[in-house]
N, C-alpha and C positions, 0 to 999 in steps of 0.2 A: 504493500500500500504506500502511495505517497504521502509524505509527509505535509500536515498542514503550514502553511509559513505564515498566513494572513488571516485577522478578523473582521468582520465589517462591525461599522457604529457610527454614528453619526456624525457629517460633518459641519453642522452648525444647528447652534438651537433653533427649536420649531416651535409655534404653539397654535390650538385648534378650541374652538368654544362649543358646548350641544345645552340648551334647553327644554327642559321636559317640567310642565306643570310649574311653571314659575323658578323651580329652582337654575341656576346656573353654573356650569363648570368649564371651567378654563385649564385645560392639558397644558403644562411647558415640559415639553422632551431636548435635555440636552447630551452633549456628548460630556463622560467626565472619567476621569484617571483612577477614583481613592475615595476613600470613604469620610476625606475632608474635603473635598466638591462637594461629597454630596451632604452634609451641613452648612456648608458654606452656601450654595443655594437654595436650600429649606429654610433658613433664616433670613436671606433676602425675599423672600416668597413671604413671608410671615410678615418682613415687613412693608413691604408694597400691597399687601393685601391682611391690614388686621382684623376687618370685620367678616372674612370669611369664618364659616362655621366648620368646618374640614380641609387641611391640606394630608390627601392623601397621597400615598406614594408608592414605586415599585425601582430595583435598581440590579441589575445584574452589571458584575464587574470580571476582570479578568478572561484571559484570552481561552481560557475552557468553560469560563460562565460559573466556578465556583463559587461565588462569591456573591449572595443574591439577601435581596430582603423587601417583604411585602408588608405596608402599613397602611390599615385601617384608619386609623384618627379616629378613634369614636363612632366611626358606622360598624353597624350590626355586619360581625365576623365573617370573613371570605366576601363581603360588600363591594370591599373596595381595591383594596392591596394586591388580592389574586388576579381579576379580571385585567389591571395595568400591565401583572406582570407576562400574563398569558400575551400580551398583545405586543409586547418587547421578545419573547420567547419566537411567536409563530413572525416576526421580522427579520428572526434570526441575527438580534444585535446583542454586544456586551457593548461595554463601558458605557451602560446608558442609565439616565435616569428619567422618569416622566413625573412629575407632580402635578395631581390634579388638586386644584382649588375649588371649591363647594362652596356657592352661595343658596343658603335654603330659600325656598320662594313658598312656604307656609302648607306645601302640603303632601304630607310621606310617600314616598315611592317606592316603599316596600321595596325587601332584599331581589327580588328579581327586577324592581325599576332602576334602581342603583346598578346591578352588576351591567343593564344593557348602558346604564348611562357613563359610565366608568369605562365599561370599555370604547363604546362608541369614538368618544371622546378622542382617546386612548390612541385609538386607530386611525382617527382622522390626522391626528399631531402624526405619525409616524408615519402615513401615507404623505404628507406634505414633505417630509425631509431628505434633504439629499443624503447619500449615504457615501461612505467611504471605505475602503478597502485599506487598513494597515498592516503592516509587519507588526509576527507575533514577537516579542521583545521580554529577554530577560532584564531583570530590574538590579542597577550597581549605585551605590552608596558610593564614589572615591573621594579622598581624602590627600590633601596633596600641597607640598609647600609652592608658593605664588610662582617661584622660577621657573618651575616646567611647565605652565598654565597654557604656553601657548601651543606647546605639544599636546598636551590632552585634548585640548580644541580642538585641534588639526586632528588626531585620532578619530575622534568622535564624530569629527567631519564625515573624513571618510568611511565610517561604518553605517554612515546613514541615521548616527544615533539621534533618539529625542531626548531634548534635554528638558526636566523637569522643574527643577529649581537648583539653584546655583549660588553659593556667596562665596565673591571674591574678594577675601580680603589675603592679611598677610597671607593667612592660611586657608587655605582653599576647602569646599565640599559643594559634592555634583551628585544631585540624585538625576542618573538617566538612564534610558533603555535601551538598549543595542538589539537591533535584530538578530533571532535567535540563530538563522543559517548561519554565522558568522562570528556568534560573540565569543568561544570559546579562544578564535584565533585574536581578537582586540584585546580581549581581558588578557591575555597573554601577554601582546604588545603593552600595555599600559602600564601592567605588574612590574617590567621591566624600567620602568620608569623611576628616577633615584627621589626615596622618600613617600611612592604613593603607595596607597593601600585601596585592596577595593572588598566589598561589604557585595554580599550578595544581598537581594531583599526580597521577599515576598510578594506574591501581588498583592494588590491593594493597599499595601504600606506607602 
């Protein structure tokens, strides 16, 4: 069997509205890396929208889909959380999140008006989104004094790696991902490099 090299996921946020009976819901589907996106944007969602009565949610991460999590908010169980995430599953994307915002409009839609509305929704945001194909990437923590800064760049150039977050001071740390065909022979090149260290990481770290 061929080995897989790439996942698809989104390449830029999307968001799609459905009304039923007064209530309204608002889908943002975006693409995210770690499971500090995804608080990082359920708190700006929280506060661009305070007077919603539900921000529910769904988020599958990591390039095998490991890494998943469905939230209700307060609607009656399997409501909300599943249907979002069933709809990220059958798009066949990770590193994605969808937040659906619930504004109630006075009159219950019972757990089967919810799951149609939840997903509807759901599917409309992820039918709008462009998608994108990336390299499956193992994840390096390096550590590295300021002088060889411009080698590891250039490395990392060439590996095609992404870089995640970076600070460059005296002392240097690079959290990035090097595509997996390849990283065995970069981490190798970079190890070799005086003073640097590299930290394998987990996904979703």
């Amino acid at each position: 069997m061929q080995e897989v090299t790439k996942y698809k996921t989104l390449a830029e946020p999307t968001t799609a509205e459905f009304k039923d009976r007064g209530s309204k819901f608002i889908a943002y589907a975006y693409p995210i890396q770690d499971i500090d996106d995804v608080k990082a944007k359920l708190q700006n969602l929280k506060k661009e929208h305070p007077k919603a009565v539900h921000h529910c949610y769904a988020y599958r991460i990591g390039t095998t889909g490991a890494i998943f999590r469905a939230n209700d908010d307060g609607e009656p169980s399997g409501s909300a959380g599943r249907p979002i995430l069933g709809q990220i599953d059958s798009s066949g994307l990770t590193n994605t999140l969808v937040v659906v915002v619930r504004y109630f409009g006075g009159t219950l839609l019972g757990v089967p008006g919810l799951i149609n509305a939840y997903k509807t929704v759901t599917a409309d945001a992820l039918a709008n989104a462009p998608t994108t194909e990336r390299w499956i990437e193992e994840l390096y923590e390096l550590s590295f004094d300021y002088s060889v800064m411009s080698e590891v760049l250039y490395l990392l150039k060439q590996a095609e790696a992404t870089i995640y977050k970076q600070e460059l001071q005296l002392f240097c740390s690079v959290k990035t991902g090097i595509p997996r065909v390849h990283a065995a022979q970069y981490v190798q090149r970079l190890s070799e490099l005086r003073g640097l260290t590299v930290k394998e990481l987990k996904e979703g770290q």
